[in-house]
Each structure stands twice: as structure tokens, then as C-alpha cells.
N, C-alpha and C positions, 0 to 999 in steps of 0.2 A: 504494500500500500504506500503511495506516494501523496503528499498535501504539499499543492501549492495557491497562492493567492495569487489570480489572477484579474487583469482588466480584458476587457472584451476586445479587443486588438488581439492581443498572448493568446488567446481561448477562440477564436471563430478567423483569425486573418489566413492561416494554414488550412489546404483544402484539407476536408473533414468533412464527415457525418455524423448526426450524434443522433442513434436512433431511440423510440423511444419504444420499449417493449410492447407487446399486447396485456401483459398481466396489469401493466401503469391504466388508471384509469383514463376517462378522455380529460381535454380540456375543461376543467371548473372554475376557471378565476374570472371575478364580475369587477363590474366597473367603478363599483363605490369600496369593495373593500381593500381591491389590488391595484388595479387600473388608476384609479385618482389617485392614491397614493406616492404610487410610481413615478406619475406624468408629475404629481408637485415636487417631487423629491429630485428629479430631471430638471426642471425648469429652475429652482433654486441654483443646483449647481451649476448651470448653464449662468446664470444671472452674475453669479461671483465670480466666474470665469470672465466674464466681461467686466464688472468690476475691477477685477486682479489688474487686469490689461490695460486700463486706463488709468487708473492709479500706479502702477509702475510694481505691485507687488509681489509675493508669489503666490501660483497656483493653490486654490484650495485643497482642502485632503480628501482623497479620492475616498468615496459614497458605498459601505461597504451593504452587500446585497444579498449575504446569507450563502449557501456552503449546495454544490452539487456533488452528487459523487456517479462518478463514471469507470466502466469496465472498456478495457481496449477486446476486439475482435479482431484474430491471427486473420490477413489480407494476403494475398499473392503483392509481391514486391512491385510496385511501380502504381499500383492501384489505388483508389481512394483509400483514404486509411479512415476506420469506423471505431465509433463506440456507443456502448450500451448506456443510455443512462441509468441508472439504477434509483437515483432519487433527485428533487431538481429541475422536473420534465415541467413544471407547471409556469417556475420561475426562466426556463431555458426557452421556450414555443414564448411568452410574455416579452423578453429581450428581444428573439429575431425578430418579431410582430413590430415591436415599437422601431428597433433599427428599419428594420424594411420601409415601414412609414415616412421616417424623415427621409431615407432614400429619395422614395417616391416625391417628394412635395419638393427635396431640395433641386433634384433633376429635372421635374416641371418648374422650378424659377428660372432654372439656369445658372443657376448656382455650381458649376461641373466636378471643382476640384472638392468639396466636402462630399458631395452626392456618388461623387469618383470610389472614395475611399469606405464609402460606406457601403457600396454595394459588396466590395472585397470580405464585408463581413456578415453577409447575407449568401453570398451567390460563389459556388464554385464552378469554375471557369471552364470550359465546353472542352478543355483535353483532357480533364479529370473524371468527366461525367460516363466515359465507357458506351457512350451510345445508349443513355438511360436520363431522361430527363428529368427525371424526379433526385437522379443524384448532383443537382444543381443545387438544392437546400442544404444550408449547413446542418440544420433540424428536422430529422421526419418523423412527424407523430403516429398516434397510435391508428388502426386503420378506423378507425368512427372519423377520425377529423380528418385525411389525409386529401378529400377531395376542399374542404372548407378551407385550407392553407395553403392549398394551391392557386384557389381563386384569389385571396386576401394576398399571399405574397409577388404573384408576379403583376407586372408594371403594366396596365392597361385592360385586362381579365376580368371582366365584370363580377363581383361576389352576389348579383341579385340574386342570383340563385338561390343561396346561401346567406341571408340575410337574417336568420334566428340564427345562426349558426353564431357561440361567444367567440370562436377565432376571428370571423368576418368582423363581429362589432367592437374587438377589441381592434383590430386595424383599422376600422373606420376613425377611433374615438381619438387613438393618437395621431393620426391624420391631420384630423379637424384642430387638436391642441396646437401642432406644430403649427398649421398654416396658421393660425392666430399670432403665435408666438411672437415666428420668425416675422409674418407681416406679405403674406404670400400676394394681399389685394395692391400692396405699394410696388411689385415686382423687385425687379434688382438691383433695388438702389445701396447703396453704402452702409444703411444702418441695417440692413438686412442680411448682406453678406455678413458683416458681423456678426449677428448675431447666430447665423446659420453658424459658420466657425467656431462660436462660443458652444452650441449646440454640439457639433459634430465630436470638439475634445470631450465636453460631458460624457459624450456616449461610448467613445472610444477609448478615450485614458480616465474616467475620473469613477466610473461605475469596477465594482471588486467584488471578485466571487471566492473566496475557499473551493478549491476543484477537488476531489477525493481520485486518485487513481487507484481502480483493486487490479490486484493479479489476474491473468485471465484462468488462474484454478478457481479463484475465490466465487461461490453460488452466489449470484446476484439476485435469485431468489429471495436466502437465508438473510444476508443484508438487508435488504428493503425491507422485509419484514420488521426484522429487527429495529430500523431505523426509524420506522411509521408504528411501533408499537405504543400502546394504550402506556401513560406516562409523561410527567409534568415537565415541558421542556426550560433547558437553561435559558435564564436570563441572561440580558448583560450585565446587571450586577451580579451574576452567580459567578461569569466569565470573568469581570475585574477582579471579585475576592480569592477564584483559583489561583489567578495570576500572581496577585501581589501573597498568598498567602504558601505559592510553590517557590516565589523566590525569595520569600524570606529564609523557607528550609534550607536553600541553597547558601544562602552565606551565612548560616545555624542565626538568626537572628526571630526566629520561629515564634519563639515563645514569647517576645515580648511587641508583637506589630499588633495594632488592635483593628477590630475591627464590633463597634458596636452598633448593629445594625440590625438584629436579629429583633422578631416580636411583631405581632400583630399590625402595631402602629408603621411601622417600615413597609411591611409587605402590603397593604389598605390599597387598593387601588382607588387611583387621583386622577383627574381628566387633564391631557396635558393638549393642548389646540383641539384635536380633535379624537384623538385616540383618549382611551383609560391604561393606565401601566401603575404598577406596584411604585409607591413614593419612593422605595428607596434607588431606584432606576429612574425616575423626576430627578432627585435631588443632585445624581451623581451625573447625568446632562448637564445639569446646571454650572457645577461643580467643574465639568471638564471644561464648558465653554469660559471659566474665570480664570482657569490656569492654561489654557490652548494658545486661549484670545481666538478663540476658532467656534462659528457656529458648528455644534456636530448634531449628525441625525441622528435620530432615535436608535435606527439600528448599525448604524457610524462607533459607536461608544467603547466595544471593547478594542477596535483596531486602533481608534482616538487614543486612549490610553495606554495601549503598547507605545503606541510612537510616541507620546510622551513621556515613557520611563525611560525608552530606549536612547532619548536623545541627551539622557544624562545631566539634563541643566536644572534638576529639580532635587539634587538629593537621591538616597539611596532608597530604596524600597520600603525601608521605616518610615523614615522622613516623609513621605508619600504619603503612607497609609496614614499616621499622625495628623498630618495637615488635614485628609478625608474626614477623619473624626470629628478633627476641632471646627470644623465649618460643619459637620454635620448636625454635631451638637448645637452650635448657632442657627443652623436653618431649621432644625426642629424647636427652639427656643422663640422662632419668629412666627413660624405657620402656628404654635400654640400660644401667641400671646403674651410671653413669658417675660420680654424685656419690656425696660422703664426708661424715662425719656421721651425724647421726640417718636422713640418705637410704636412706645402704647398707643401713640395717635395714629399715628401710618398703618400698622400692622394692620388692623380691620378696614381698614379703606381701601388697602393694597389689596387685601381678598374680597370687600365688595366690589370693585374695578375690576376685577378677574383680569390682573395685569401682571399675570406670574413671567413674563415676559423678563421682565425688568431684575429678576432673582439675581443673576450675577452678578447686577452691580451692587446689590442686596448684599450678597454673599459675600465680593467684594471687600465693602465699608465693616461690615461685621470681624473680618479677619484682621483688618489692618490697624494701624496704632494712631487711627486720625482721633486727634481730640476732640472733643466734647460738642467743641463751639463749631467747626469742620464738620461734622458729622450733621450737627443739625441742619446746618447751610446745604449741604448734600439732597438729605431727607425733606426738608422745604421745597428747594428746587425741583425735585421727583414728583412729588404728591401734587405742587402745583400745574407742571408743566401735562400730567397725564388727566387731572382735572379740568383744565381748562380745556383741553383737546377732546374731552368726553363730550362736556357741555355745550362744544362750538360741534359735535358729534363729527369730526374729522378724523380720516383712516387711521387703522393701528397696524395697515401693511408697513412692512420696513422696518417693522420695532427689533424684529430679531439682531435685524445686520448694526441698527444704530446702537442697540446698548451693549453689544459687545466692541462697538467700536467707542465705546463712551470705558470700557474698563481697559482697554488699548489704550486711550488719554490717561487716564488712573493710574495705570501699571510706568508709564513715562514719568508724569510730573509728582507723584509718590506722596503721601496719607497729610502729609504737612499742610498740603492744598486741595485736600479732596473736597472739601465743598467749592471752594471757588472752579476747581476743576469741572464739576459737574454744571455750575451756574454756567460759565463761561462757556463749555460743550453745545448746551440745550438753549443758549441764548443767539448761539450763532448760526445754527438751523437758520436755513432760508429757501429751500424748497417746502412750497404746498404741506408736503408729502409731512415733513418733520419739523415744522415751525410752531414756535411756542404763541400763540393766538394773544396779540395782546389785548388790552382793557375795551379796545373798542367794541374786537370781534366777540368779545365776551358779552357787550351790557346787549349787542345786537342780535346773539343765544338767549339770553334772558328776558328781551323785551319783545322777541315775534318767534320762536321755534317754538312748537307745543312740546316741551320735556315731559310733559307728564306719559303723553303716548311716546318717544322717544327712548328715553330713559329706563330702565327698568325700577320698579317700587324702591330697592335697597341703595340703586346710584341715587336716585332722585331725594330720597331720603336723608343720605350722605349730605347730600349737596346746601336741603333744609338745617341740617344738624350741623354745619361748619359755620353756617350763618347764625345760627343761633348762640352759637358758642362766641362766635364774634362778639353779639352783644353781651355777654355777659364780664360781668369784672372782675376783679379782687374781694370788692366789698358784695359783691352778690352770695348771700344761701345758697348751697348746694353747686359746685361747681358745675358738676356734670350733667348732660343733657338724658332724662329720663329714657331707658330704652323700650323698645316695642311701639313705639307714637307710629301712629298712622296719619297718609297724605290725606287732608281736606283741602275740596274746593270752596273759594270760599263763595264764590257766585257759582250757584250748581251747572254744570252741566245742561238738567234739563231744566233750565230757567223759568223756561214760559210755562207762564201762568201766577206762580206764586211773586216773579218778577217783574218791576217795570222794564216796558221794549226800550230797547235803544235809539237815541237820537238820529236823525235823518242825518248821513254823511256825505260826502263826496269820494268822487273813485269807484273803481271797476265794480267792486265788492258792493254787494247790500248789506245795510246796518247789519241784519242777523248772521249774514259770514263774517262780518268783523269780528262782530262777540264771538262766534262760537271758537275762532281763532285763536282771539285771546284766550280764552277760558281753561286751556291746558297751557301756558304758559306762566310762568316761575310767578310773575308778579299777583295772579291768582290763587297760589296754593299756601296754605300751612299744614305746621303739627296741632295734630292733639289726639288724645288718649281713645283708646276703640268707644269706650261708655260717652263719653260727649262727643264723638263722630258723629254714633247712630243717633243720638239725640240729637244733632243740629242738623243731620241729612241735609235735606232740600229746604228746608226753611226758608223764607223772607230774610231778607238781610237785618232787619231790627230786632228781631229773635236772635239771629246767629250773634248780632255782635253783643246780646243781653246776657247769650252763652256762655262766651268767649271771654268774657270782665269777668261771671260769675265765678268761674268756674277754673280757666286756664292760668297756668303760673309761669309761661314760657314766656321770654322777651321778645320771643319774634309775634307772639300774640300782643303782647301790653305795645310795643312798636305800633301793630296794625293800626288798635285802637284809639293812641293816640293822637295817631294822621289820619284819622277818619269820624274824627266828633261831627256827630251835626251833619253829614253826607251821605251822600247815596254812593252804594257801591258799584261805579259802572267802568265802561271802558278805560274813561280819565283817572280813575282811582286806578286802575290798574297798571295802567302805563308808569304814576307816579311812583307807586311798591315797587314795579321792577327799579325803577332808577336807585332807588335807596338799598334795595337788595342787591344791587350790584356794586353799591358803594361796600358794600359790605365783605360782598363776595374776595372783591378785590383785594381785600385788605388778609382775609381767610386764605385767599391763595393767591400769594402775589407773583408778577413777572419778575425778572430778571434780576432789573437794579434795583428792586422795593424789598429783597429777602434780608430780613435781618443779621445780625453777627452772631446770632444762636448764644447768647449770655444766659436765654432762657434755659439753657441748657447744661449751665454748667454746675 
């Protein structure tokens, strides 16, 4: 048995077939569980490959894609040379589908020399084929699919036929992604070839298989069975503890590398973007991307971490495992609330935001020896910069590449200036894409976008709850904003009837879409407790505000009250609460140069 790690160049560029038994089932892999996966996890490293390249850096680390194992078949000499696959067959038919694709789409731009070299890894070349044109496929699957892979792989073959068939519609699907991608409707202009080239490396050098070579005694039967047996497979955290827990025995440092990670609470499975994986494989992503300075994928993590120990700049195998720990013990001290400080405020924000994104730099500031007042400045700058981007409801694509590129700044200008570092990172953003929204874009979220349909209950509640704490002082009872308060409107919803109509206005809108516009907007809504909710329901406005004196003890209640003596509550009431609310807000989460020196902090 031979194990090499291989890229799809090493593994399909040599003429080959790699057949796939009859005992192998057919093709079962769909488009939400493999397929989209695939294409995202392609398109990313295609993305930072073009990044690399314009930025002058180096190549990303090649996308590792899980282990095949294959039997060689004794050939007459000069002949195609074959192998059996024995396990692998689903993710190997998956690969030549997606290469064939971009084949196809980059040779319909005219794109020749990436389309050139990719055919070299789909198609063997007509002196090899023996007068057998099926032995043109690097891949032949099993005979259920063999007519369905015929039509979806070669170049111009209509698959109508064959159109429930999942081979057909997994070649359709990357198809369709590519030509989006690359930009097939612009033809071949500049940013296209580029981007094909960016494409074509991903596919060729940056995707990594484990290849299993057995003897050709070894039953390839007994194998597969074996390897597809009923049983819990390894994780990538199981893979990193072998690692680091086989070389510690190696230099007898065995007994003293820790590794505390065992226990229910580790193994919990956590939603990480879109998948659920066991926390203690969350955390050690996370973990690898603070010390990499490298986005790595999900299933990237044990190869990430060889090549991290191997490159020897980090300490010995102890040293490793210790620092795992000591961050580990801090990320679990953070996901359970545990730290004091500017923490206690972030922490639950940070998981209402569901902006676990940002962990590394988390992880980060947690390890390092920034002081007190630094740390806060950091944590201010964070909470504010992804609140304001909520509120003004602008994308969260690019977070991944920005905040490992924010602990790249970190790891340079070193814990002395981590807050200024992070202010100065996220104030300098000036694409759309990652621009910290200032005061304007903020009061203009809060005085026309309906947060309340926007928002989810828990952000939107956040957002009441930081404002309320605004108002409160030193000299105020009870610091802390009561938990469980639920959002009221405070002019219902369904207004008419118990309400006076709205003023006759000007513009497109009639009065009744104005209101109804405003009415889920910020300057409309409070807290209060579920028992004075239900009692104020829909009420008249001189009931609610008879309620709300009676009853409520919250400053953003007694605020309302006070600028609304004697008035009806209508659009102009509304318009003015937002303005104040956002005076507010401002101050709760401020830009750039308005973050304090964190004294509160020390």
C-alpha cells in the first residue's frame, strides 16, 4: 500500500482510467449537500488566487478534499494503464464533472490556453484510446451511469436525454456557476481571462486528494467493505490530536502535552455558516486561521496544521498543543460568558449578531498581553463597526478574508496597539463591500428602513437595549437593562380605527403608505415587559402613554414620555424619536475617531 497526497494535475494529467467497479453503487451526490458545497469551496479559492496575484503574495494553501483509494490493474505494456477504484468513486465522477465543465465554458469563451490544459485532465488523447472511445474518460463509472457521463462529458452531446439523470444535472449546475463566475455574457475580455486562470490553478494545483495505492493481491472487495463499515468516522480534531499526541511520543514529551478537550460540551454540535460540526472542530478553525493568518476550510484543517508544525516557526509540538489549550480555555470562557470587562458587554451581542466570523480576532486579543485600555478600544471598535453594518443591513460577504486580514495587521504592529490597530484597520475600509457606515448612513437606517421586519427580535432588541443603557447613568437604580423585555409598537400596526388617519401629504406615497412605512421603523418601537405589552396591544395612544408612566421604569420609556406631553403620536412624533434615538445610538456605538481610551476599562 502506497499514500500519496495528491493535486488533480499529479492524479488525472497521465493517461489513465480509473474504473469504477459494478459492486460501487451509482452516482448519489445532490446539489445542496455536495455540489454547492464544492462549487463554494472552488470559487473561494479561485477568489484568493486572484487576490494573491494582485496583491503580490503567495499562493493560498491548497483545499484538501478527502482520501481515495485505488487498486492498479496488471495492463499489456504500452497500453492505457487502469485502476480500480475501491473507495472515492463519488468524490472522483464529482471532480471530472466539475473539470469537464469549466473545460467546456472556458473553450466556448475562447479562452484556449486554460481550456487547453484542462481538457489534459478530463480526456485521454486518441493514441491511448486502442480504438475504444469510451477509453477517452479518465473516469468510467459504474454501468447504471455510463450512458448519462457520456452525454454530460463530451463537448456539444446533448444530455436531454438524460436530464433526471444527477450526472447530467451535476454538469449542468457547474456549468451554469462557472459561466456566472468567470463572466461568460462579457466574452473575453481581460477580467475574464483572469479570472478563468484564477479558476483553472484552483482546479489544477490548489484542490488535494490522499490517493490510497493497494497491491494488486490486496481484495478490493474486503477493503471497501471495511472502509464503508457501520462506525463513527474521524474528525479533524481527532486527526490534529493523533498528530500532535504521536509526536509528542516521538521526542518522549508524551506525558506532559495537554490536550483538554474531551466532554460533552466540546463534542455539542455548533452551526458554523452553514454546516453543524462538533465545537471542538469550530474552535480549532478558528484557532488555525489566528496562527496560519490563513482562511482554512472546514475540511483544509488537518493538512493546515501539519504544514504549520512542519514549518517549525511555532515551537515544538508542546508548545503547540499549550498555546491550543490556552486559547481554548479563553474561547470557551467567551462562548460561556465567563469574562469581565468590556467582554461581559460584547460577549452576548457577539452571539446575538451571529458574527462568529470575527473569532480570531476574538481569539487573537484574548491571547495577547494588550492592556486593558487597548483591549477595550479593540472591542468598541468591533461591536461598533458590525452594528452599524447590521442596522444600515449591508453584506457580511468578505468578512472571512477581512478579519483574518485584520489579525495579519495585529500579528505586525503587536498587542501595544491593538486597539488603535483594529480602529485604524476598520476605519480605513472604503469599498461598499467593508466600510464602517458613518453617522449619516446610520440616522438614515433609523429614520426610513423598517428594522423591525428587517432585523431579527434578538438584533433588534440589542439595538433597543444599547440605547437604553445609553440613557442610563451612574446615579441611576439598577444598572442593568431588565432581561426578557419585548419589542412594542408604539403606534400599532393595525392603527385604523382605534387611531386618528394621517395628514394629507405630498409625494408618490399616500398618507396610509407613509405611516405604514414608518410604523416598523426604530423611531416607532420600545421595550416593555410581556404583562404591559399585552395590556397596551393596540390601544389609543392616551391609554398607551397612561400605561407606559404607570407602569414602565425604563429611560427609553420616561424619554418617550417626556417629548410627547400634550401630543398626538403621528408620523412627526416619529420622525423626531428617530432623531434622538440616533443621537443616542451614536454615542452607544460610535465610529472611528469618537471611541474612547477605554479608562472605563481599567
Amino acid at each position: 500500500m502506497e499514500v500519496k497526497l495528491r493535486d488533480l494535475t499529479r492524479l488525472f494529467v497521465h493517461p489513465a482510467q480509473y474504473e469504477i467497479p459494478r459492486f460501487q453503487r451509482p452516482y448519489v451526490w445532490t446539489r445542496d449537500k455536495q455540489w454547492v458545497p464544492l462549487w463554494d469551496d472552488v470559487q473561494h479559492t479561485a477568489e484568493r488566487i486572484l487576490a494573491a496575484q494582485r496583491e503580490g503574495s503567495p499562493p493560498p494553501q491548497p483545499h484538501f478534499m478527502g482520501a481515495v483509494v485505488l487498486q492498479q490493474i496488471a495492463n499489456v505494456s504500452g497500453s492505457l494503464a487502469r485502476r480500480i477504484v475501491v473507495d472515492g468513486q463519488q468524490r472522483l465522477t464529482t471532480l471530472q464533472l466539475l473539470l469537464d465543465a469549466a473545460q467546456e465554458v472556458l473553450e466556448r469563451m475562447g479562452i484556449d490556453g486554460p481550456a487547453a490544459r484542462l481538457e489534459d485532465l478530463v480526456l485521454n488523447q486518441p493514441k491511448y484510446q486502442g480504438g475504444c472511445a469510451d477509453n477517452a474518460f479518465k473516469v468510467w463509472p459504474t454501468d447504471a451511469d455510463q450512458e448519462a457521463f457520456r452525454h454530460a462529458m463530451v463537448n456539444g452531446l446533448s444530455g436531454g436525454g438524460w436530464s433526471e439523470s444527477r450526472i447530467v444535472k451535476a454538469h449542468e449546475f457547474f456549468r451554469d456557476q462557472i459561466e456566472q463566475w468567470v463572466g461568460e455574457d462579457e466574452g473575453p475580455n481581460e477580467d475574464a481571462n483572469e479570472r478563468a486562470e484564477a479558476l483553472e490553478k484552483a482546479l489544477s494545483q490548489q484542490l488535494e486528494l490522499v490517493v490510497i495505492d493497494l497491491r494488486s493481491s490486496d481484495n478490493p472487495h474486503i477493503i471497501f467493505e471495511t472502509l464503508n463499515a457501520r462506525g463513527t468516522p474521524l474528525r479533524q480534531s481527532d486527526l490534529m490530536k493523533n498528530m500532535i499526541l504521536h509526536e509528542a511520543e516521538k521526542t518522549g514529551d508524551g506525558a506532559g502535552v495537554p490536550w483538554p478537550f474531551e466532554g460533552a460540551w466540546w463534542d455539542q454540535d455548533i452551526r458554523q455558516g452553514r454546516l453543524y460540526r462538533p465545537r471542538i472542530d469550530v474552535f480549532l478553525n478558528y484557532w488555525l486561521a489566528m496562527r496560519t493568518l490563513q482562511e482554512v476550510g472546514v475540511s483544509d484543517m488537518f493538512v493546515a496544521f501539519r504544514r504549520h508544525y512542519e514549518r517549525g516557526e511555532h515551537g515544538a509540538i508542546g508548545d503547540i498543543a499549550a498555546d491550543i489549550a490556552n486559547v481554548g480555555s479563553a474561547y470557551r470562557r467567551l462562548e460561556t460568558e465567563e469574562l469581565g470587562g468590556v467582554w461581559a458587554a460584547f460577549a452576548p451581542r457577539w452571539k446575538v449578531m451571529q458574527a462568529a466570523v470575527v473569532t480570531p480576532v476574538l481569539l487573537w486579543l484574548l491571547s495577547s498581553e494588550a492592556e486593558p485600555g487597548q483591549v477595550f478600544r479593540a472591542i468598541k471598535a468591533l461591536e461598533s463597526y458590525l452594528v452599524r453594518r447590521m442596522v444600515c443591513r449591508m453584506t457580511t460577504r468578505g468578512y472571512n478574508r477581512m478579519f483574518v486580514d485584520l489579525v495579519k495587521r495585529l500579528e505586525h504592529t503587536g498587542s501595544a496597539k491593538a486597539g488603535d490597530t483594529v480602529i485604524g484597520f476598520l476605519g480605513e475600509r472604503e469599498a461598499y463591500s467593508t466600510i464602517w457606515p458613518n453617522d449619516k448612513w446610520v440616522l438614515d437606517a433609523i429614520s426610513t428602513k423598517p428594522l423591525y421586519r428587517l432585523l431579527t427580535r434578538g438584533r433588534l432588541r440589542m439595538v433597543l437595549e444599547g440605547v437604553e443603557e445609553e440613557l442610563r447613568t451612574t446615579k441611576s437604580e439598577g444598572m442593568g437593562v431588565p432581561p426578557e423585555l419585548t419589542i412594542e409598537h408604539i403606534m400599532p400596526r393595525s392603527w385604523r380605527g382605534a387611531w386618528p388617519g394621517p395628514e394629507t401629504g405630498l409625494g408618490p406615497e399616500s398618507p396610509e403608505e407613509r405611516r405604514d412605512r414608518l410604523l416598523d421603523s426604530l423611531g416607532n418601537l420600545t421595550l416593555v415587559n410581556q404583562p404591559l405589552n399585552s395590556a397596551l396591544s393596540n390601544g389609543p395612544w392616551p391609554s398607551k402613554r397612561k400605561g407606559l408612566a404607570g407602569h414602565s421604569t425604563l429611560f427609553l420609556n420616561k424619554d418617550l414620555l417626556d417629548h410627547s406631553q400634550d401630543r398626538a403620536w403621528d408620523e412627526e412624533a416619529i420622525r423626531a424619536r428617530a432623531m434622538r434615538l440616533h443621537k443616542l445610538f451614536v454615542k452607544a456605538w460610535p465610529h472611528s475617531t469618537d471611541i474612547g481610551t477605554g479608562s472605563e476599562a481599567a
